[in-house]
PQR file of N, CA, C, O and H, with PARSE charges and radii, in Angstrom:
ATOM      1  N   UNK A   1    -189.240-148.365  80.297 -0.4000 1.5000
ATOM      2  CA  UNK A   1    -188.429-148.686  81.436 -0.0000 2.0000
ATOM      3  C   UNK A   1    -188.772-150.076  81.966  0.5500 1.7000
ATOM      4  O   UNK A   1    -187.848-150.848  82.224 -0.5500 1.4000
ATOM      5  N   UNK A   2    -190.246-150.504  82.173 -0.4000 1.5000
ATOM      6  CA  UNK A   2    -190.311-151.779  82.208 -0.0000 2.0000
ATOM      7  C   UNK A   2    -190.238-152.797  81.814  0.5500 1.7000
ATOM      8  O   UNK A   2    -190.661-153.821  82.350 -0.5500 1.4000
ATOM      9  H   UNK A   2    -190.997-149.877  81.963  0.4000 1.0000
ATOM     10  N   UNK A   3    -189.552-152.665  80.562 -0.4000 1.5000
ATOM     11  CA  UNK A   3    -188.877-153.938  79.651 -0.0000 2.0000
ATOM     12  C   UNK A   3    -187.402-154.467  80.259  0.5500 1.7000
ATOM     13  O   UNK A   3    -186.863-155.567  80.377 -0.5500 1.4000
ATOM     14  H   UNK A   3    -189.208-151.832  80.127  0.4000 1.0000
ATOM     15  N   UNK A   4    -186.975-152.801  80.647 -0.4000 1.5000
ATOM     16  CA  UNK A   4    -185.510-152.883  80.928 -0.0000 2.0000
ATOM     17  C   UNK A   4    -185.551-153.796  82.287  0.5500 1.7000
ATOM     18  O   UNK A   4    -185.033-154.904  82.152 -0.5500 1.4000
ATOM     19  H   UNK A   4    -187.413-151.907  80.551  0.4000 1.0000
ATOM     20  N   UNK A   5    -186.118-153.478  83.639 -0.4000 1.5000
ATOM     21  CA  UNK A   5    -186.450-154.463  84.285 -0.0000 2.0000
ATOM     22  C   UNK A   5    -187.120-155.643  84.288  0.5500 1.7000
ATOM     23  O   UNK A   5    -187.187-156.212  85.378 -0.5500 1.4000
ATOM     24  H   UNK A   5    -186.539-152.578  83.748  0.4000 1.0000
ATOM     25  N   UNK A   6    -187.795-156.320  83.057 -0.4000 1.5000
ATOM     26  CA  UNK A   6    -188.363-156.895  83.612 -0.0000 2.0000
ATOM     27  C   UNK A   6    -187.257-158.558  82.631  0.5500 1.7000
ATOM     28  O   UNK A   6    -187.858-159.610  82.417 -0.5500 1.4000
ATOM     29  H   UNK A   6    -187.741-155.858  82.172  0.4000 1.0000
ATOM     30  N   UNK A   7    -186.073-158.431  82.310 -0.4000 1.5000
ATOM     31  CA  UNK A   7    -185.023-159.220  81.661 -0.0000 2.0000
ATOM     32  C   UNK A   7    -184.147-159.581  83.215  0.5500 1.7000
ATOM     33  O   UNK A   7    -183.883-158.907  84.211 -0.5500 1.4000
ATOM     34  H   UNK A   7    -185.584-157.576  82.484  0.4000 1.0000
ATOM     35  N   UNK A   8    -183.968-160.551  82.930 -0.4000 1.5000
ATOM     36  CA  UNK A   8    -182.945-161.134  84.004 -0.0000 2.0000
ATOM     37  C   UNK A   8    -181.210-161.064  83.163  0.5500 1.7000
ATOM     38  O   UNK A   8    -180.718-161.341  82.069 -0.5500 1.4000
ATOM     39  H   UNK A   8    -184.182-161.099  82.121  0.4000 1.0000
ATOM     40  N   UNK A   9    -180.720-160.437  84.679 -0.4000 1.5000
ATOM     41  CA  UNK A   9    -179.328-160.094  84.239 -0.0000 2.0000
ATOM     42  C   UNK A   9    -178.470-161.397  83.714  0.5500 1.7000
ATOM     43  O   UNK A   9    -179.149-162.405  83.520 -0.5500 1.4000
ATOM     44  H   UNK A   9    -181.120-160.213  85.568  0.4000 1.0000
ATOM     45  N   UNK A  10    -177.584-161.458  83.556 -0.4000 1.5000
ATOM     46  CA  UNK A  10    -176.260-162.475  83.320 -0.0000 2.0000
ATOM     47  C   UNK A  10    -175.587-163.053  84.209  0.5500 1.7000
ATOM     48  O   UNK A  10    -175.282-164.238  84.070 -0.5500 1.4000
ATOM     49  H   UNK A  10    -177.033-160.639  83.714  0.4000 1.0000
ATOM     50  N   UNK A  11    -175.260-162.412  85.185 -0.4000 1.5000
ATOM     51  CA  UNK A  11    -174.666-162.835  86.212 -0.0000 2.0000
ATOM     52  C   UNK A  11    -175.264-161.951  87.764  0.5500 1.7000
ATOM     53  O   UNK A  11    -175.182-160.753  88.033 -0.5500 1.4000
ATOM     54  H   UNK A  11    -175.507-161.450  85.298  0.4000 1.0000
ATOM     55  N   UNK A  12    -175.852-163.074  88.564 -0.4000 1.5000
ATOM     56  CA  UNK A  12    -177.069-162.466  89.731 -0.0000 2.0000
ATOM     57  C   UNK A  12    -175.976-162.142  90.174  0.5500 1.7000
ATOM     58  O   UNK A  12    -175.951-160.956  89.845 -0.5500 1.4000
ATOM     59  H   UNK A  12    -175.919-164.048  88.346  0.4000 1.0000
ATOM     60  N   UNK A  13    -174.596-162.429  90.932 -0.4000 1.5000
ATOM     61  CA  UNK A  13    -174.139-161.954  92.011 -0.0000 2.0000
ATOM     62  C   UNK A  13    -173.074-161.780  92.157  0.5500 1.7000
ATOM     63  O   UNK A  13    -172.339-162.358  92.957 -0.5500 1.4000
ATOM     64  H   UNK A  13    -174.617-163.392  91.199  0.4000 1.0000
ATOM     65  N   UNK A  14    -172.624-160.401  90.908 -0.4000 1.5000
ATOM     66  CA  UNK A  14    -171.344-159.882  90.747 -0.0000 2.0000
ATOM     67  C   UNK A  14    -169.808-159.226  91.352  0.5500 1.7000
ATOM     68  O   UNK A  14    -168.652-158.948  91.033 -0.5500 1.4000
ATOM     69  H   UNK A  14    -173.221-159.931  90.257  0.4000 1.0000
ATOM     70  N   UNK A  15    -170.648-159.230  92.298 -0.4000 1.5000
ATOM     71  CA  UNK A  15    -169.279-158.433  93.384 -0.0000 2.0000
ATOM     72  C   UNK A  15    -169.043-159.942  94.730  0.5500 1.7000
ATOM     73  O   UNK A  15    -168.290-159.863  95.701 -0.5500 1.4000
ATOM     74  H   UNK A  15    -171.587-159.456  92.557  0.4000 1.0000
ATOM     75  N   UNK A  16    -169.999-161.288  94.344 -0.4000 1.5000
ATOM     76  CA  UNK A  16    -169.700-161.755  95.253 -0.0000 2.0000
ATOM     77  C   UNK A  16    -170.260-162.341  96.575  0.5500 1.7000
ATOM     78  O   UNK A  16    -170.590-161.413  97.312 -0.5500 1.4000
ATOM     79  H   UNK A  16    -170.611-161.352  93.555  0.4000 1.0000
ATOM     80  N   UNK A  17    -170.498-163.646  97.174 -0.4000 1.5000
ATOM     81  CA  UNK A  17    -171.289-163.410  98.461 -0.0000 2.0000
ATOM     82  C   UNK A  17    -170.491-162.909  99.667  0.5500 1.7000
ATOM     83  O   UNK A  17    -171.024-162.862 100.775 -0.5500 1.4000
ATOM     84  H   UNK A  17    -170.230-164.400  96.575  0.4000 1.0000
ATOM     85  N   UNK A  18    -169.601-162.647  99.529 -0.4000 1.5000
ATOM     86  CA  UNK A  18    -169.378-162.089 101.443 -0.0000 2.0000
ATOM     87  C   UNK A  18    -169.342-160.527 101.415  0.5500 1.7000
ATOM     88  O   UNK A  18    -168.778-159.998 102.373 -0.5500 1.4000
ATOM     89  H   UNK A  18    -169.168-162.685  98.629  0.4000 1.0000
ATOM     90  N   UNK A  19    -169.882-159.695 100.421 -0.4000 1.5000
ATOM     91  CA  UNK A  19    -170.081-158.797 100.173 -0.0000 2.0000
ATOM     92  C   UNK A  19    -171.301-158.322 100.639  0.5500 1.7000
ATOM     93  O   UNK A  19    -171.444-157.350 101.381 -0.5500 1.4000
ATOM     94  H   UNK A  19    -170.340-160.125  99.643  0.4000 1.0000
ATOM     95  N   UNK A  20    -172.426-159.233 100.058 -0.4000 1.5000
ATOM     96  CA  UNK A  20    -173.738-159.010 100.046 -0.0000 2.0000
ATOM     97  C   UNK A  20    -174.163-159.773 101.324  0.5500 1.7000
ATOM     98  O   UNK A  20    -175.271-159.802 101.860 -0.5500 1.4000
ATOM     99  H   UNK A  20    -172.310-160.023  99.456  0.4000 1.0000
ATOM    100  N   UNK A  21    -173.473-160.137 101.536 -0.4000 1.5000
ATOM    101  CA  UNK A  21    -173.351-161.369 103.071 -0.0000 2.0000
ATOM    102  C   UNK A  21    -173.442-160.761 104.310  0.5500 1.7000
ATOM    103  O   UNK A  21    -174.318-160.848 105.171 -0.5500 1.4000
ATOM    104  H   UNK A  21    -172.573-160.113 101.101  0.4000 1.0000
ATOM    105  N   UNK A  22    -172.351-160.098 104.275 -0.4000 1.5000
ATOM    106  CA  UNK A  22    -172.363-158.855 105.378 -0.0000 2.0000
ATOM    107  C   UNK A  22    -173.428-157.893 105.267  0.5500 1.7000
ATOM    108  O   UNK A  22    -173.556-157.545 106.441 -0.5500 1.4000
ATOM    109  H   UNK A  22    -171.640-160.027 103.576  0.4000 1.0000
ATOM    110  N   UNK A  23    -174.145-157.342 104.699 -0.4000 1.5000
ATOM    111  CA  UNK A  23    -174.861-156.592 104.466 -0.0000 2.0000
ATOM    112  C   UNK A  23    -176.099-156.979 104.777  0.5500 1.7000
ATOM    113  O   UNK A  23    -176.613-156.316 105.678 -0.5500 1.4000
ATOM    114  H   UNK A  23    -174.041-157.625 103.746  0.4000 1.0000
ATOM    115  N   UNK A  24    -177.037-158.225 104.120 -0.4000 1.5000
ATOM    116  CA  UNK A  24    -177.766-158.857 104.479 -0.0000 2.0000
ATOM    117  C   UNK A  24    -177.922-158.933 106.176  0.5500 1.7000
ATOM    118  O   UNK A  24    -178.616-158.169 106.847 -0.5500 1.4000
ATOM    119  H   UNK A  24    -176.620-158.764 103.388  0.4000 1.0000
ATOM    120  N   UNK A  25    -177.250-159.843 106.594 -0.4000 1.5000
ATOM    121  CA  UNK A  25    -177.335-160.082 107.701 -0.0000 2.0000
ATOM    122  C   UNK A  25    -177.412-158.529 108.728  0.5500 1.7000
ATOM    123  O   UNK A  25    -178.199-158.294 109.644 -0.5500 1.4000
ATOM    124  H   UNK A  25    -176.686-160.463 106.049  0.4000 1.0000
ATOM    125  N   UNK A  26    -176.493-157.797 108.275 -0.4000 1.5000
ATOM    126  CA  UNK A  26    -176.907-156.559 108.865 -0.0000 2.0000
ATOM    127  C   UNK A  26    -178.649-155.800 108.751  0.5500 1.7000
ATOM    128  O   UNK A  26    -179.256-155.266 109.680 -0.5500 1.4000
ATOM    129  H   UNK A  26    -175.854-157.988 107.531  0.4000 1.0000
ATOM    130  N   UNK A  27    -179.023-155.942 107.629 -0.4000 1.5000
ATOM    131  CA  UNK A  27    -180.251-155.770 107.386 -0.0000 2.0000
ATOM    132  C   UNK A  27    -181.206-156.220 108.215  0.5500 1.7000
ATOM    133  O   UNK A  27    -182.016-155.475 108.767 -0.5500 1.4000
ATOM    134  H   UNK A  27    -178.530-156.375 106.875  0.4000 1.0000
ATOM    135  N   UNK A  28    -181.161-157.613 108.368 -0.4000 1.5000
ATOM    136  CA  UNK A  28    -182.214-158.451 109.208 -0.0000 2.0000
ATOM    137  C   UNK A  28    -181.916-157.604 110.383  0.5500 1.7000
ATOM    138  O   UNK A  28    -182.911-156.901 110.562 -0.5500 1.4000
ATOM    139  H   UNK A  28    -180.503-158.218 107.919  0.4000 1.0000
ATOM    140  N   UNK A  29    -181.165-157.387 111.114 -0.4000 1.5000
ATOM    141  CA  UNK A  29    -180.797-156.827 112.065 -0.0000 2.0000
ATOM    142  C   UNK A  29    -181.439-155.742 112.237  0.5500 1.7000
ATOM    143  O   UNK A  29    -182.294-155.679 113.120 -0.5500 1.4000
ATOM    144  H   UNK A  29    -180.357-157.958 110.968  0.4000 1.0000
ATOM    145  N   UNK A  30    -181.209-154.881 111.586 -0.4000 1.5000
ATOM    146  CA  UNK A  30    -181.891-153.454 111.685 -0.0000 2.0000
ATOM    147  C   UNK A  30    -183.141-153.304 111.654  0.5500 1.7000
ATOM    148  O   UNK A  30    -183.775-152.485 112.319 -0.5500 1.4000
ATOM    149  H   UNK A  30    -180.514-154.933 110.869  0.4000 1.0000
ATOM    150  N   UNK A  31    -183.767-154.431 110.538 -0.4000 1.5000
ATOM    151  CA  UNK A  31    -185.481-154.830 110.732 -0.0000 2.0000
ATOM    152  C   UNK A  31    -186.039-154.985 111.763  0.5500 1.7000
ATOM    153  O   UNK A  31    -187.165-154.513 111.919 -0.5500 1.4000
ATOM    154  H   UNK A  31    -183.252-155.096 109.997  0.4000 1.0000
ATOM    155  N   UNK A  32    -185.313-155.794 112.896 -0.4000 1.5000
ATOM    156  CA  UNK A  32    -185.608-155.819 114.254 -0.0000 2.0000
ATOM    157  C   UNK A  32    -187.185-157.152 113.774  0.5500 1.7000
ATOM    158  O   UNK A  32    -188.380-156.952 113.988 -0.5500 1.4000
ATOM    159  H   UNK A  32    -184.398-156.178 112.769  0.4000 1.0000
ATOM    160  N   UNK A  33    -186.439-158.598 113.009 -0.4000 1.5000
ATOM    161  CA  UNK A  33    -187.334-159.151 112.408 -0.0000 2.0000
ATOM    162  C   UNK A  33    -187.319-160.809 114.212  0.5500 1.7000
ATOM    163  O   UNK A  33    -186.373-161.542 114.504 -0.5500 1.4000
ATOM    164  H   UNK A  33    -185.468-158.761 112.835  0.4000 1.0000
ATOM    165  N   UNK A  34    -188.530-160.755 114.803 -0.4000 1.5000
ATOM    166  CA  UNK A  34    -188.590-161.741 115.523 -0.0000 2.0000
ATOM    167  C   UNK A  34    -189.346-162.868 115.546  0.5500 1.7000
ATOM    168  O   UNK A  34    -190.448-163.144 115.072 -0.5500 1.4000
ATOM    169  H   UNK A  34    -189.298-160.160 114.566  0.4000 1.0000
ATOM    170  N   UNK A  35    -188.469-163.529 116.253 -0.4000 1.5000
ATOM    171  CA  UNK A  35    -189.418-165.267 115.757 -0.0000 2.0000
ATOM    172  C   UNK A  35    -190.777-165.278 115.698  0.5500 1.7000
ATOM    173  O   UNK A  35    -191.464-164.732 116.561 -0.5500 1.4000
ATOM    174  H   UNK A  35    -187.574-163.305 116.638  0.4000 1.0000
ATOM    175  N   UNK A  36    -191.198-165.813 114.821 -0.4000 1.5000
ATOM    176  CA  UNK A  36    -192.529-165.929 114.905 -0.0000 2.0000
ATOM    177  C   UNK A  36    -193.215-165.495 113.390  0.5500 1.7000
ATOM    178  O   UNK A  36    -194.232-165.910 112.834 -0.5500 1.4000
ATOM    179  H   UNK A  36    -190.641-166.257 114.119  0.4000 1.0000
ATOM    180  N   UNK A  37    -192.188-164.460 112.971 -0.4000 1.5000
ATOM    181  CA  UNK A  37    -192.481-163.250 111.850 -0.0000 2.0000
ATOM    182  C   UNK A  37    -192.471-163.807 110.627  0.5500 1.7000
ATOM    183  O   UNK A  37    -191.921-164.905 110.548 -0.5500 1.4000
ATOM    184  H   UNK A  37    -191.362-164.123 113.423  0.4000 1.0000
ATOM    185  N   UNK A  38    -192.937-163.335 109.642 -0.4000 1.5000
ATOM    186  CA  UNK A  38    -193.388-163.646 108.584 -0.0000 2.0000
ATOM    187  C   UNK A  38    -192.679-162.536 107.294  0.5500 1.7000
ATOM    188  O   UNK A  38    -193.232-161.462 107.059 -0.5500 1.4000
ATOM    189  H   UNK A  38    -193.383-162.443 109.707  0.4000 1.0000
ATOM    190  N   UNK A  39    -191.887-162.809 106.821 -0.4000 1.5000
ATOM    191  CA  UNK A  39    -191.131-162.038 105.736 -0.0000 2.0000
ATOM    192  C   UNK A  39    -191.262-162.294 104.681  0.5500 1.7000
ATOM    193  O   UNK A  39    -191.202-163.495 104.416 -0.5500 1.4000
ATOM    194  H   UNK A  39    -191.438-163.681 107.012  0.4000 1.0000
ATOM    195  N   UNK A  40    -191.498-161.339 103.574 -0.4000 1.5000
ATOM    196  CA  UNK A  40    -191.137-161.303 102.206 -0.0000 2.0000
ATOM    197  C   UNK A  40    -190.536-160.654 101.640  0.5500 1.7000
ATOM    198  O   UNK A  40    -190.634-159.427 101.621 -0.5500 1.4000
ATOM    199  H   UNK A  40    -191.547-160.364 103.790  0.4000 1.0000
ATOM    200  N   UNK A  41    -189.692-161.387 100.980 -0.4000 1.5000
ATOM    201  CA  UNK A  41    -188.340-160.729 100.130 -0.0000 2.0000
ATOM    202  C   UNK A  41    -188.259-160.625  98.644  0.5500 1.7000
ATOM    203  O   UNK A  41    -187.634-161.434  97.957 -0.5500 1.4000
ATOM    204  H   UNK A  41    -189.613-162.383 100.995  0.4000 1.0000
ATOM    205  N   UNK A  42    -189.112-159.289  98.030 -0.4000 1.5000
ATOM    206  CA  UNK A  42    -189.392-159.129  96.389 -0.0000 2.0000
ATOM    207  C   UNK A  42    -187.668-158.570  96.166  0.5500 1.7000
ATOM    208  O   UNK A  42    -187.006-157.719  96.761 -0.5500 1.4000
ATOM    209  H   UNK A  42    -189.620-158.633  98.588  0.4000 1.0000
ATOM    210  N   UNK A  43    -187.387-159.400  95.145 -0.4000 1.5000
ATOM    211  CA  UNK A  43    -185.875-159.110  94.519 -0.0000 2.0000
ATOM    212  C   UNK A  43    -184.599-159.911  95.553  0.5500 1.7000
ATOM    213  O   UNK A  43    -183.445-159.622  95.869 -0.5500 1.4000
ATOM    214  H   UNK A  43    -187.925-160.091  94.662  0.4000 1.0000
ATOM    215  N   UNK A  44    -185.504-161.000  95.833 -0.4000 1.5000
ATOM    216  CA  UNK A  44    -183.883-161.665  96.950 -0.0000 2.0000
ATOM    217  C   UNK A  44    -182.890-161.721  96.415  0.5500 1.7000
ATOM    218  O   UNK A  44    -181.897-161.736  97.142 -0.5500 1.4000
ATOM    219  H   UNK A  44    -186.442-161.235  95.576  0.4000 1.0000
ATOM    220  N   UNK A  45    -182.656-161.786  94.706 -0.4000 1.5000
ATOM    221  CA  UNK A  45    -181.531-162.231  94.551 -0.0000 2.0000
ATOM    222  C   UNK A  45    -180.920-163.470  95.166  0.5500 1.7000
ATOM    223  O   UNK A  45    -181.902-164.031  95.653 -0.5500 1.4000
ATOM    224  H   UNK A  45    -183.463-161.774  94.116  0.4000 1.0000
ATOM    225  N   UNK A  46    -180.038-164.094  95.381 -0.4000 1.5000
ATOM    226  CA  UNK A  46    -179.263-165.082  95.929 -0.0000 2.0000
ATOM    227  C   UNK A  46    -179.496-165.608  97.402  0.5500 1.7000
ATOM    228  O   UNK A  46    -179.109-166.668  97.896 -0.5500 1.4000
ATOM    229  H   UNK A  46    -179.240-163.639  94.985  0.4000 1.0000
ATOM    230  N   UNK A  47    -180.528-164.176  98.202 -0.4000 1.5000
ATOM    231  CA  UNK A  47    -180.853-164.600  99.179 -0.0000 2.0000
ATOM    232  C   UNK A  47    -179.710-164.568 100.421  0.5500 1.7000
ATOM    233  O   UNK A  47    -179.340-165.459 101.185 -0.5500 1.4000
ATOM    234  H   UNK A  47    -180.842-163.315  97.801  0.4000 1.0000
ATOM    235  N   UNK A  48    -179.272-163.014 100.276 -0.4000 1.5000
ATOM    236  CA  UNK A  48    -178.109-162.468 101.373 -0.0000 2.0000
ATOM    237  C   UNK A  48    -179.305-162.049 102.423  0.5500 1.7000
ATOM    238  O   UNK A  48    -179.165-162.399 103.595 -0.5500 1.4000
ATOM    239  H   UNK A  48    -179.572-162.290  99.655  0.4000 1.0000
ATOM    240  N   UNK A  49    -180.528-161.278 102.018 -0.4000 1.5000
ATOM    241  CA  UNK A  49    -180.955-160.803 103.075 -0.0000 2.0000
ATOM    242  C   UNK A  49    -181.972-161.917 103.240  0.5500 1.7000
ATOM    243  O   UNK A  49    -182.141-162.056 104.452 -0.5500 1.4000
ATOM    244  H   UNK A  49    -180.641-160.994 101.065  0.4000 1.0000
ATOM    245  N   UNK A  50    -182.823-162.884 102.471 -0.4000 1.5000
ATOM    246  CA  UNK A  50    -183.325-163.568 102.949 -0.0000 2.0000
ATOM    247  C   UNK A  50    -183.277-164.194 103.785  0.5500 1.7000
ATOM    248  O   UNK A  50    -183.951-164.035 104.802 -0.5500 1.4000
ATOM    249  H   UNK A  50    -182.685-162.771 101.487  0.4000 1.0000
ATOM    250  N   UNK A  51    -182.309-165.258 103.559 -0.4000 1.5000
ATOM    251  CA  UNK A  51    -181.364-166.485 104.864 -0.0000 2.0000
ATOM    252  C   UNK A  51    -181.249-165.879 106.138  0.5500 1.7000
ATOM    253  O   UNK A  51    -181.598-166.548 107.111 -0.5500 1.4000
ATOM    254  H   UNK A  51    -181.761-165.387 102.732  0.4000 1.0000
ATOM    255  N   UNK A  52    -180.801-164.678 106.312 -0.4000 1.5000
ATOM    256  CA  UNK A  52    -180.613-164.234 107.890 -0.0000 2.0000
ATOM    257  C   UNK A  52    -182.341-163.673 108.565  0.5500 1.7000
ATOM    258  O   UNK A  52    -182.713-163.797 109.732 -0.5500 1.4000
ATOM    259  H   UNK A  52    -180.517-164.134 105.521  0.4000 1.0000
ATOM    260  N   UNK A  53    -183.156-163.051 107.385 -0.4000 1.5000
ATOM    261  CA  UNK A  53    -184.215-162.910 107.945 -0.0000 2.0000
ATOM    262  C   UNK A  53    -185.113-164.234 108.668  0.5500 1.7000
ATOM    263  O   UNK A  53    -185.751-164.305 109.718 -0.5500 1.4000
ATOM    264  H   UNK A  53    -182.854-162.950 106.437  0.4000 1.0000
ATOM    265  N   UNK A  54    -184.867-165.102 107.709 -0.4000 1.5000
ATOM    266  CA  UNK A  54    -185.503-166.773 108.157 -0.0000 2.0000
ATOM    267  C   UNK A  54    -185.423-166.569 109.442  0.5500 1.7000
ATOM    268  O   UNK A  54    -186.250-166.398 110.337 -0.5500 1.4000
ATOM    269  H   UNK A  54    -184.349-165.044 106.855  0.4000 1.0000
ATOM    270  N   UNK A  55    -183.641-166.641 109.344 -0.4000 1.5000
ATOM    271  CA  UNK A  55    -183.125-167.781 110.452 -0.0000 2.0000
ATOM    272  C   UNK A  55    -183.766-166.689 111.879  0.5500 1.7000
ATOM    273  O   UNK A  55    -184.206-167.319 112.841 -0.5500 1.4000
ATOM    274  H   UNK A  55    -182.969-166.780 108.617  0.4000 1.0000
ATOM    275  N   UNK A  56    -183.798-165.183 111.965 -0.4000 1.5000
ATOM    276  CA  UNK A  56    -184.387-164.357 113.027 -0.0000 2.0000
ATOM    277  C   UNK A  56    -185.627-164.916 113.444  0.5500 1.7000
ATOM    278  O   UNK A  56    -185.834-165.247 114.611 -0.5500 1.4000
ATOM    279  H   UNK A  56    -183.441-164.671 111.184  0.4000 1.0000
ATOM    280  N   UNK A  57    -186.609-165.054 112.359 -0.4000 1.5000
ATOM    281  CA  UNK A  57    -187.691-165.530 112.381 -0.0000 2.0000
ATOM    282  C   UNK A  57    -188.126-167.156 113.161  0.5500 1.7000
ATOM    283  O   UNK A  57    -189.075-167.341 113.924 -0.5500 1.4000
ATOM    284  H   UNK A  57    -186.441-164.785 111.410  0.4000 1.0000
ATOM    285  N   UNK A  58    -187.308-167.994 112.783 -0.4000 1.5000
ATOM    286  CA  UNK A  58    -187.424-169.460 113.394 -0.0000 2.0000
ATOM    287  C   UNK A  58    -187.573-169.227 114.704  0.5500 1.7000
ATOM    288  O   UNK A  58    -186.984-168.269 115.203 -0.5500 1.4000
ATOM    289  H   UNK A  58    -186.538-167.844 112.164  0.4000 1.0000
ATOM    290  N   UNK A  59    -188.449-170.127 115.542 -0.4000 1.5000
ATOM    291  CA  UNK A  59    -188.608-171.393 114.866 -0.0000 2.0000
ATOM    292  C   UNK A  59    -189.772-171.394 114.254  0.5500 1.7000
ATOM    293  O   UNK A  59    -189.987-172.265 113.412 -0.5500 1.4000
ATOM    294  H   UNK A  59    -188.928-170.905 115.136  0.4000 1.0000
ATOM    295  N   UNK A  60    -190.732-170.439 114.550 -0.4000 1.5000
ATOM    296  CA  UNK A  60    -192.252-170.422 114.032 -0.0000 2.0000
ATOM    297  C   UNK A  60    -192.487-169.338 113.071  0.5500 1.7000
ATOM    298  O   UNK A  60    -193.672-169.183 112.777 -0.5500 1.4000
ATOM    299  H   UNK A  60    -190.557-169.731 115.235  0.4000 1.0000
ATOM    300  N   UNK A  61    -191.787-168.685 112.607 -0.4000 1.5000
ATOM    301  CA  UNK A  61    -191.726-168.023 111.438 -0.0000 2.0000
ATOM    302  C   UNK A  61    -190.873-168.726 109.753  0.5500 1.7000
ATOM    303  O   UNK A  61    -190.201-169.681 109.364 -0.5500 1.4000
ATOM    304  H   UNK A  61    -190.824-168.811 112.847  0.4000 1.0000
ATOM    305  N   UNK A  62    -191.277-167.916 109.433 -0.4000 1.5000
ATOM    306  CA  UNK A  62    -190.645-167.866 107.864 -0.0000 2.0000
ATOM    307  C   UNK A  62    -190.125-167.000 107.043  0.5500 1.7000
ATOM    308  O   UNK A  62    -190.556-165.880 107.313 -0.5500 1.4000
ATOM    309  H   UNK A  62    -191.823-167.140 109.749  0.4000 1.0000
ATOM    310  N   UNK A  63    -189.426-166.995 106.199 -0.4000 1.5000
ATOM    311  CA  UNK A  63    -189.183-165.422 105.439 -0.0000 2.0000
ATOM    312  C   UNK A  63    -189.021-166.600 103.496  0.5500 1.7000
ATOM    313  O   UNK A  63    -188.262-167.498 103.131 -0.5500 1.4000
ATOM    314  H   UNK A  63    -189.075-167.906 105.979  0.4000 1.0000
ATOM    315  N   UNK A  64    -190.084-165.930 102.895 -0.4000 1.5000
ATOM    316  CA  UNK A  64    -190.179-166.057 101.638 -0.0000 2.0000
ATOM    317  C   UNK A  64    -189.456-165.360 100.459  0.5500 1.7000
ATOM    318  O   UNK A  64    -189.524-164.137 100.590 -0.5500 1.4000
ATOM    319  H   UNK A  64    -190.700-165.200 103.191  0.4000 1.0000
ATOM    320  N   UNK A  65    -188.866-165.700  99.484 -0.4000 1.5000
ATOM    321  CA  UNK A  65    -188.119-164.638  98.785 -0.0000 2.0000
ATOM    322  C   UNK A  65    -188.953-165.053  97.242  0.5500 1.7000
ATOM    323  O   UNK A  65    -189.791-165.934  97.048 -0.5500 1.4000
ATOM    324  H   UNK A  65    -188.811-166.692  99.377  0.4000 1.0000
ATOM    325  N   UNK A  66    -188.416-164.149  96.368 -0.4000 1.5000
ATOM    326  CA  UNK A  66    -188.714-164.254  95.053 -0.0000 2.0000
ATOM    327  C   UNK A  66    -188.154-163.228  93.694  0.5500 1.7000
ATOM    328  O   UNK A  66    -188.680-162.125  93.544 -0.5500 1.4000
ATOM    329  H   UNK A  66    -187.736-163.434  96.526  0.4000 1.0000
ATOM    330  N   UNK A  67    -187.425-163.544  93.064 -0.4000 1.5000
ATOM    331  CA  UNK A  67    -186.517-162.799  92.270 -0.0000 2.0000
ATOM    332  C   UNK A  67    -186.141-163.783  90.925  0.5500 1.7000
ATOM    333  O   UNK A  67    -185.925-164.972  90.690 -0.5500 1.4000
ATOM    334  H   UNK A  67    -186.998-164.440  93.186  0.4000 1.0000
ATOM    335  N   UNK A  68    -186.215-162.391  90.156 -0.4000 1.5000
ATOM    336  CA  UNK A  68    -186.489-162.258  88.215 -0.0000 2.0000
ATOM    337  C   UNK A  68    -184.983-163.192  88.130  0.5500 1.7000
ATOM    338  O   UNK A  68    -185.091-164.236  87.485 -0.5500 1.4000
ATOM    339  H   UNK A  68    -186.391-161.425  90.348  0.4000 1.0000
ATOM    340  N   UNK A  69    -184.113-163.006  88.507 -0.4000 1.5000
ATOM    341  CA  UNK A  69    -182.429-164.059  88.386 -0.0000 2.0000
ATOM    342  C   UNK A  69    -182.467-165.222  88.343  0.5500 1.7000
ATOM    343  O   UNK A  69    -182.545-165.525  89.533 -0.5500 1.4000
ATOM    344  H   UNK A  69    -184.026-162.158  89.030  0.4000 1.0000
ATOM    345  N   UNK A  70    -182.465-166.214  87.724 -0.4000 1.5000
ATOM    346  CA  UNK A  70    -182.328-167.704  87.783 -0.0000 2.0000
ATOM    347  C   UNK A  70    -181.222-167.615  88.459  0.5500 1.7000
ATOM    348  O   UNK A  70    -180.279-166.824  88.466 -0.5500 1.4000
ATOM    349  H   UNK A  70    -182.401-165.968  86.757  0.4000 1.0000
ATOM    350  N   UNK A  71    -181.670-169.155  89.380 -0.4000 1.5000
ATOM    351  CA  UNK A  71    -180.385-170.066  90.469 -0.0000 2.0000
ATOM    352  C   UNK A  71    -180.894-168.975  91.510  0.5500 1.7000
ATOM    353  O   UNK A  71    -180.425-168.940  92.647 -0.5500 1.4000
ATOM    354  H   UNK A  71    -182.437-169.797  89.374  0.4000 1.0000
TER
END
């Protein structure tokens, strides 16, 4: 099984960003993530939920991502 994950797909972001867009940003939300905070994001993908976690986080926080998908 860990071979099968551990190949990067073909195409990271198939259905789209305002898909995963909406969703993301809802996420950060629900995290209840505040400035200052410090996030990490294993599997960002494209970085729907990353970007909105940041931006909660600023001005003295950060949110880090990292994902198997090139681009």
């Amino acid at each position: 099984m860990s071979d099968y994950w551990s190949k990067p797909i073909k195409e990271c972001n198939p259905t789209g960003l305002d898909y995963w867009e909406y969703f993301g940003v809802k996420l950060a939300e629900q995290a209840a993530i505040a400035p200052g905070a410090k996030v990490l994001d294993i599997g960002c993908g494209t970085g729907s939920s990353l970007i909105p976690a940041g931006k909660r986080a600023e001005p003295t926080g950060y949110a880090t991502g990292i994902d198997i998908c090139p681009g």
